[in-house]
KOLGU-4560 file (N, C-alpha, C; in nm, 3 decimals, padded with zeros to 5 digits):
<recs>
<n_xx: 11.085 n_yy: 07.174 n_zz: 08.504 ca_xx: 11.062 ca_yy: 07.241 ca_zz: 08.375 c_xx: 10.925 c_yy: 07.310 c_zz: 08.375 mol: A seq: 1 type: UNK>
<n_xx: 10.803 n_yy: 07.246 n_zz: 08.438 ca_xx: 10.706 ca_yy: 07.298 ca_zz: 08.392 c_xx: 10.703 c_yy: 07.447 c_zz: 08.491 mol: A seq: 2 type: UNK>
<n_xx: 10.727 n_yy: 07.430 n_zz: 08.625 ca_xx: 10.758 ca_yy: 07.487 ca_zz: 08.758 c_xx: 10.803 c_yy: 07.610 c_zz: 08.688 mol: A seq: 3 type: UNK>
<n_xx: 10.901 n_yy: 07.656 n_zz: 08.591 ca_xx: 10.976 ca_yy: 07.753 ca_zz: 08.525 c_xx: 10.903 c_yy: 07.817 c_zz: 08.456 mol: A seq: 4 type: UNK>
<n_xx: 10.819 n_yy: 07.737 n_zz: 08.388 ca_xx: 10.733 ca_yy: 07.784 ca_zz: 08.267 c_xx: 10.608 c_yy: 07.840 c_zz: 08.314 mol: A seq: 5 type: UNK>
<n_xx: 10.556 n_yy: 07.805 n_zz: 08.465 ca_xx: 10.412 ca_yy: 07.878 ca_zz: 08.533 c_xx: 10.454 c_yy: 08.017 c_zz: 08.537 mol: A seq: 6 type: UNK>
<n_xx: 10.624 n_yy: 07.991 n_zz: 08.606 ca_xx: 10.657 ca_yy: 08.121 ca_zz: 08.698 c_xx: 10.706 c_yy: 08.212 c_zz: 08.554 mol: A seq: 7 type: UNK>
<n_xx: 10.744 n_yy: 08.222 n_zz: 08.450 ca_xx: 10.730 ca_yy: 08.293 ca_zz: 08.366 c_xx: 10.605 c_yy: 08.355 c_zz: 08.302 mol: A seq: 8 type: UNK>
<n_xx: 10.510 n_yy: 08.265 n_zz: 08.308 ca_xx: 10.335 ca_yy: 08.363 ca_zz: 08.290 c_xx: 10.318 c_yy: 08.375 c_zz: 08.427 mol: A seq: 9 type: UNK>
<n_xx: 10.371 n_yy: 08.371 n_zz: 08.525 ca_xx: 10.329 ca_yy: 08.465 ca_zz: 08.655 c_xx: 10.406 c_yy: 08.599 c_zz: 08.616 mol: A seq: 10 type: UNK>
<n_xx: 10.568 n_yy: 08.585 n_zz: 08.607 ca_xx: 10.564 ca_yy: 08.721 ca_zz: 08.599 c_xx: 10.537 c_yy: 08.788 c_zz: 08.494 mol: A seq: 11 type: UNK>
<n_xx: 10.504 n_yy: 08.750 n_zz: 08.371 ca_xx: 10.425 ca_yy: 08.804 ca_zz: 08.274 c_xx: 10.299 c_yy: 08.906 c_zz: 08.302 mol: A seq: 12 type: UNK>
<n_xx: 10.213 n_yy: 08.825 n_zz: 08.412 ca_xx: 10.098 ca_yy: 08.872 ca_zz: 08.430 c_xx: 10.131 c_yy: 08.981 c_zz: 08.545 mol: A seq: 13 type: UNK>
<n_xx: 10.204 n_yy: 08.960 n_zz: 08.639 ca_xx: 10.248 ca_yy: 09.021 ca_zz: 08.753 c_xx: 10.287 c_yy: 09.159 c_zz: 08.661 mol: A seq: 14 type: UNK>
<n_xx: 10.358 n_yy: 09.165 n_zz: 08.605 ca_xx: 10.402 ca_yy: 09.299 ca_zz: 08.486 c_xx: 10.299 c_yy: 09.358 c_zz: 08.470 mol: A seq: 15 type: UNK>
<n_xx: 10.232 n_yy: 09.268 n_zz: 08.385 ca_xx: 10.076 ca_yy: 09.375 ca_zz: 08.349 c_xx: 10.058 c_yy: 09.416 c_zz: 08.424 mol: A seq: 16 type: UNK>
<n_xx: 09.965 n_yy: 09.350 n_zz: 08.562 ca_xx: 09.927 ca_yy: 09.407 ca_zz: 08.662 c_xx: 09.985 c_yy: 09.533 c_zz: 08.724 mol: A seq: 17 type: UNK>
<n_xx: 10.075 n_yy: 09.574 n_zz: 08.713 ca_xx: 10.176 ca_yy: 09.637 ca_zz: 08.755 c_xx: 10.140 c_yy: 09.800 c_zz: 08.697 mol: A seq: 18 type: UNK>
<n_xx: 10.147 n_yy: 09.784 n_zz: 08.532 ca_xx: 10.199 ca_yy: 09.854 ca_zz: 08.427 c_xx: 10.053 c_yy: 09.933 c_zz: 08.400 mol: A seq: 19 type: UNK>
<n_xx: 09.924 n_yy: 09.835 n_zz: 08.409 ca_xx: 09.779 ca_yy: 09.841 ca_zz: 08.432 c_xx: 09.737 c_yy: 09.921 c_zz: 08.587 mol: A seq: 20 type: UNK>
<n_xx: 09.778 n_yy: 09.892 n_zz: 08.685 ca_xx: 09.797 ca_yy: 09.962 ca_zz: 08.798 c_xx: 09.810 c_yy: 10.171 c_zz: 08.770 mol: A seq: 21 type: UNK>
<n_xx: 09.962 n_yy: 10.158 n_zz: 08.729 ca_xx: 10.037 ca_yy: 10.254 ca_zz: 08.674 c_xx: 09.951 c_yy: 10.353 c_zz: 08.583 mol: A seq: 22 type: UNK>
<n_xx: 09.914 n_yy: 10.306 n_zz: 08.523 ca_xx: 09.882 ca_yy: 10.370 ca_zz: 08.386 c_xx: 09.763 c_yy: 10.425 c_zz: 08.424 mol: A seq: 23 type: UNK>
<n_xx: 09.656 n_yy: 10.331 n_zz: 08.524 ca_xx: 09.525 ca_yy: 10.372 ca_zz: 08.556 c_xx: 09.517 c_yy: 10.485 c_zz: 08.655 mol: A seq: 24 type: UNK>
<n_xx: 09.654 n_yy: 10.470 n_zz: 08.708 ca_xx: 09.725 ca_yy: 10.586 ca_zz: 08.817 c_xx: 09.699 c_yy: 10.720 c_zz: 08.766 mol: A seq: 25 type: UNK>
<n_xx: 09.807 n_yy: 10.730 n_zz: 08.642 ca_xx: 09.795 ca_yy: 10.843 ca_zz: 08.596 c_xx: 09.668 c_yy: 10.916 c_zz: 08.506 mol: A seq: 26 type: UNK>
<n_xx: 09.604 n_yy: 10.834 n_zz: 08.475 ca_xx: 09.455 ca_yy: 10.855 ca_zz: 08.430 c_xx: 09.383 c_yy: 10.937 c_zz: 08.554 mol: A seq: 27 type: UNK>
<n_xx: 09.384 n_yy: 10.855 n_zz: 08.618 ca_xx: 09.324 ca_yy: 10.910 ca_zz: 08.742 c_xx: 09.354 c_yy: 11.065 c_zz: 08.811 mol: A seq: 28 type: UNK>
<n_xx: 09.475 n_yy: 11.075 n_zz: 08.835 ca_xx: 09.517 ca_yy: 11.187 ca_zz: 08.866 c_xx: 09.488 c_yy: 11.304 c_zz: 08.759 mol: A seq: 29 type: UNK>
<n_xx: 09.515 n_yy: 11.270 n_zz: 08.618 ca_xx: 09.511 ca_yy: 11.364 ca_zz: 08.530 c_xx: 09.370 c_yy: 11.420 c_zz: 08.530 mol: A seq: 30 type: UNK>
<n_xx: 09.246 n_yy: 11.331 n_zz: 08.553 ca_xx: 09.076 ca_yy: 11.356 ca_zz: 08.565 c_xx: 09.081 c_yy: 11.431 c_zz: 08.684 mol: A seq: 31 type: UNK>
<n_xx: 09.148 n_yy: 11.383 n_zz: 08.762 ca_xx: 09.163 ca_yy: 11.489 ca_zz: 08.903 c_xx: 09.208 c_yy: 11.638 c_zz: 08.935 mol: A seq: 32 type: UNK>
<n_xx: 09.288 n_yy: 11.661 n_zz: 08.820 ca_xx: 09.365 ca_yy: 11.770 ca_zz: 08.821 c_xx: 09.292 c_yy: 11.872 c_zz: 08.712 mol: A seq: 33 type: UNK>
<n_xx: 09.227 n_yy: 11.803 n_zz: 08.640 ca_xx: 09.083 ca_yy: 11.866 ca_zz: 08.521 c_xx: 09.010 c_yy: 11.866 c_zz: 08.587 mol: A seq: 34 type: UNK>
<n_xx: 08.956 n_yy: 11.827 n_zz: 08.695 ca_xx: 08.811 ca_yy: 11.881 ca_zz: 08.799 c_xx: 08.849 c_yy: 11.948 c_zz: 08.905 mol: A seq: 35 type: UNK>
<n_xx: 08.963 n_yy: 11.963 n_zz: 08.951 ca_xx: 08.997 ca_yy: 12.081 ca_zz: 09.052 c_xx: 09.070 c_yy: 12.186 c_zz: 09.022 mol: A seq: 36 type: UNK>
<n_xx: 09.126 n_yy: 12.204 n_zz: 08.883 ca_xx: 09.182 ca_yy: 12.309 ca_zz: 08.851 c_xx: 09.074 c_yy: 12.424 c_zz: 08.789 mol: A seq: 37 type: UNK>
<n_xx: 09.053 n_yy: 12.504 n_zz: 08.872 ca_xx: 08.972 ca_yy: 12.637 ca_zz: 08.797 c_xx: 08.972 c_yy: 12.667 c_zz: 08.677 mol: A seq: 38 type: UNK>
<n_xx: 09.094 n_yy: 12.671 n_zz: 08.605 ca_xx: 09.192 ca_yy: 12.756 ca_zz: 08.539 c_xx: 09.166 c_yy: 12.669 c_zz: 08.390 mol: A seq: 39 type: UNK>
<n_xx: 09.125 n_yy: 12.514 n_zz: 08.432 ca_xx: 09.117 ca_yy: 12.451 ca_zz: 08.275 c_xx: 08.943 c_yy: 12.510 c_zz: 08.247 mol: A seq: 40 type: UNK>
<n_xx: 08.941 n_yy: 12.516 n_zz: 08.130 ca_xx: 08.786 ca_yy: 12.546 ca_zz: 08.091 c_xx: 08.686 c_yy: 12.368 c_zz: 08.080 mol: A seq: 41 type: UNK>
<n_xx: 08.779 n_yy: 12.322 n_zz: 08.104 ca_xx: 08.670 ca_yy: 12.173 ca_zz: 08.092 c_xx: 08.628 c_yy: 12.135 c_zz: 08.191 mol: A seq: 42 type: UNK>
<n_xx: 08.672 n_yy: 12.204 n_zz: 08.357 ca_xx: 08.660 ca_yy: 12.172 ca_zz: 08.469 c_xx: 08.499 c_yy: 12.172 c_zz: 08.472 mol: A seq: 43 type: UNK>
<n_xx: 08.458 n_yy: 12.070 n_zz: 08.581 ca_xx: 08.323 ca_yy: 12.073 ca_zz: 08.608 c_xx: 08.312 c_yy: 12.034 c_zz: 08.740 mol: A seq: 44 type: UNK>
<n_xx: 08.215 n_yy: 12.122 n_zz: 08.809 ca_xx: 08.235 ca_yy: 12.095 ca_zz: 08.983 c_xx: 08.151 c_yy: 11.982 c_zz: 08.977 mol: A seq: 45 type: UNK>
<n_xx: 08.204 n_yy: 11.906 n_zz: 09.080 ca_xx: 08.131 ca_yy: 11.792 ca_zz: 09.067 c_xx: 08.006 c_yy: 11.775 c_zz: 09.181 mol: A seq: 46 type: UNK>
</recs>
């Protein structure tokens, strides 16, 4: 019983991790694509 109940806040947390991964992904890329695109006016060479 308890064995069930770890592995459910494992994959709880395993999710986040996951979803937190993901998300920081696309953050990332999107800052990336605003500093190498000429074409946006917010670009700034770095």
């Amino acid at each position: 019983m308890a064995e069930s109940k770890s592995k459910e806040k494992f994959d709880i947390k395993h999710t986040f991790l996951i979803g937190l991964a993901f998300f920081t992904t696309i953050i990332i890329e999107a800052i990336i694509k605003i500093h190498c695109n000429p074409r946006t006016p917010e670009a700034k060479p770095i």
